[in-house]
C-alpha positions in Angstrom: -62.1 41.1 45.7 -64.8 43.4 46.2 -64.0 45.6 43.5 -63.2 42.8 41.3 -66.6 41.2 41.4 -68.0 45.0 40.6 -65.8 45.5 37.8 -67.2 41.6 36.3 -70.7 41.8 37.3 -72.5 45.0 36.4 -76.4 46.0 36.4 -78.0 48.6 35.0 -81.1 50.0 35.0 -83.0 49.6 31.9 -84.2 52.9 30.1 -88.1 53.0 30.0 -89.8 50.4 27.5 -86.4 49.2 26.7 -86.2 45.0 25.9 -83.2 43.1 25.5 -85.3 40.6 23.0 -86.9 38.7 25.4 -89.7 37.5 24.0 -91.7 36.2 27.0 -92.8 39.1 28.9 -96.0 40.3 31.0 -99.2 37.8 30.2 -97.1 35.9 27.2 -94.3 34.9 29.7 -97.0 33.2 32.1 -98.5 31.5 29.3 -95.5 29.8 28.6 -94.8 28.9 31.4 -97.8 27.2 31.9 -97.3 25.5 28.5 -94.4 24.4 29.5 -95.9 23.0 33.2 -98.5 21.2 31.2 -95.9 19.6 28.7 -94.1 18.4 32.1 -97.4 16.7 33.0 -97.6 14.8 29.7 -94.1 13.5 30.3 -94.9 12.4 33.3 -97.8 10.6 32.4 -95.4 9.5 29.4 -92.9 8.0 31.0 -95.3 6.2 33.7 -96.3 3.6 30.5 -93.7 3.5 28.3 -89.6 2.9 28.6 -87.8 5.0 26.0 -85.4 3.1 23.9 -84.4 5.1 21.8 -80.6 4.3 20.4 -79.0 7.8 19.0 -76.3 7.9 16.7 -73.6 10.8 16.6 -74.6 13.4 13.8 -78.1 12.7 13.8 -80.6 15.6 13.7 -83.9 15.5 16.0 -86.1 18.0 17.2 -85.9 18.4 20.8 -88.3 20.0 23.7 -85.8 22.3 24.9 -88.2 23.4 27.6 -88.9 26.8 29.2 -85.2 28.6 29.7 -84.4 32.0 30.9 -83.4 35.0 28.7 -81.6 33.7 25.7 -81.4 30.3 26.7 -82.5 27.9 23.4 -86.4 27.2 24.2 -89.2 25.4 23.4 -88.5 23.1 19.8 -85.5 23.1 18.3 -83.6 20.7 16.1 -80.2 19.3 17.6 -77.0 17.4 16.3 -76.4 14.4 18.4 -72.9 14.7 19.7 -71.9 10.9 21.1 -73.4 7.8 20.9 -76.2 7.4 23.2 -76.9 3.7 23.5 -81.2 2.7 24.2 -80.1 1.8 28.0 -78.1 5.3 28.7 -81.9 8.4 29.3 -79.5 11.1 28.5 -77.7 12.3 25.1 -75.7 15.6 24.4 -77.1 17.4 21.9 -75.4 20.7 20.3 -79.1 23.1 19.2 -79.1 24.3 15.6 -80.5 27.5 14.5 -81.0 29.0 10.9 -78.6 31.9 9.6 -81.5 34.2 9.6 -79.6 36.9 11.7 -75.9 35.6 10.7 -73.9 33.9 13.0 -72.0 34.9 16.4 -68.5 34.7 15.3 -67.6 33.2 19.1 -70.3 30.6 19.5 -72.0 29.8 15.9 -70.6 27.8 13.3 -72.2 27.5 10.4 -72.8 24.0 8.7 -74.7 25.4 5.3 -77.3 23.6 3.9 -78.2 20.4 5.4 -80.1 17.8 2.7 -83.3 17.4 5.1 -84.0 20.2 7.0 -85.2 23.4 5.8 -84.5 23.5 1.7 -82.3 26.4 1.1 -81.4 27.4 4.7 -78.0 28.0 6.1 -77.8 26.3 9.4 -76.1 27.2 12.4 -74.4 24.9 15.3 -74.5 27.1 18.4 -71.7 25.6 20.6 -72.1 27.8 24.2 -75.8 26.3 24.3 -74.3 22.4 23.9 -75.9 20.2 27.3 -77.4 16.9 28.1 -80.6 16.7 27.5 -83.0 13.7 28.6 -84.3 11.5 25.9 -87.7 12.6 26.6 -87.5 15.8 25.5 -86.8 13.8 21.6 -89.7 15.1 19.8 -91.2 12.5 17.3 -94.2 13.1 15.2 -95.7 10.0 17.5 -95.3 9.5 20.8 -94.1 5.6 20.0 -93.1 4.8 16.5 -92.0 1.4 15.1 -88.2 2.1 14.0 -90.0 1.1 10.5 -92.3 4.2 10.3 -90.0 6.8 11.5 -89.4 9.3 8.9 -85.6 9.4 7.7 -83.3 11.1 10.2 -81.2 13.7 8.5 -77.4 13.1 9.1 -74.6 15.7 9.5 -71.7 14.7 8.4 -68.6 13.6 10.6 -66.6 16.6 8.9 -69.1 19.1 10.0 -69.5 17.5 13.7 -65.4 17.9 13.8 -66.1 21.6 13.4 -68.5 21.8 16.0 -66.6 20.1 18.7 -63.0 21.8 17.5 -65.3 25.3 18.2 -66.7 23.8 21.7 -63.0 23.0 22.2 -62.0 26.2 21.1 -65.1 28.1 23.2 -63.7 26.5 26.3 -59.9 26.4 26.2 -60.4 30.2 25.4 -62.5 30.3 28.4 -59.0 28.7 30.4 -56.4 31.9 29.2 
């Protein structure tokens, strides 16, 4: 077994100056982090006046908090594809983060959706399926804290073809995971 877990799990050194493209390092990582503490606070302090009821529909697109993560976990604001119905009662919905096509797509965990009427005009956009989680609903970004359902802007949509690709890749992503 020994062996085994040597032959799975290796570390080595890094050459000198070398970065894996972390981008939060020295003085910039600690800033961030403290960013990140003080956006904690203002949740806090949120959540101690208001009740989120916020009722998310499948294939919606919000930006989302994604907080402080390690490596090249999805951080800080990103926009996310809601992936069930998350009723105003239920805190939590599972979201699936979207990125652009800017470096092209991992051909194990992104599938790209193409241009989607509402985000960035003339973007490909990518799902990335091995970041999908549960993420509370207050880490929804909205442009106010509290909006009337009235003067939120208009929630851009994917549509239920492109949310069957997502979830066939997840599917695919974990059964491949089983063999």
């Amino acid at each position: 077994m020994g062996a085994e877990k040597n032959e799975r799990f290796k570390l080595e050194p890094k050459e000198q100056g070398e970065s894996r493209g972390v981008k939060y390092e020295g003085l910039n990582g600690v800033k961030s982090q403290l960013e990140w503490i003080k956006r904690q606070l203002e949740y806090a302090s949120f959540s101690e006046k208001y009740k989120l009821r916020y009722n998310l529909k499948r294939g919606e697109i919000y930006e989302f908090d994604w907080g402080y993560n390690v490596n090249v976990e999805f951080s800080n604001r990103h926009y996310g594809v809601v992936l069930a119905d998350s009723n105003e009662f239920n805190p939590l919905v599972i979201v699936c983060p979207l990125k652009t096509n800017r470096h092209g797509a991992h051909p194990r965990s992104d599938v790209d959706l193409g241009f989607i009427e509402g985000l960035r005009e003339g973007v490909r956009t990518l799902a990335v399926v091995n970041q999908i989680r549960t993420l509370d609903k207050m880490r929804l970004y909205t442009k106010t804290a509290i909006a009337e359902e009235s003067e939120m802007e208009e929630v851009p949509k994917l549509e239920q073809g492109k949310i069957k690709l997502i979830l066939a890749a997840y599917q695919t992503l974990l059964y491949e995971t089983i063999e």
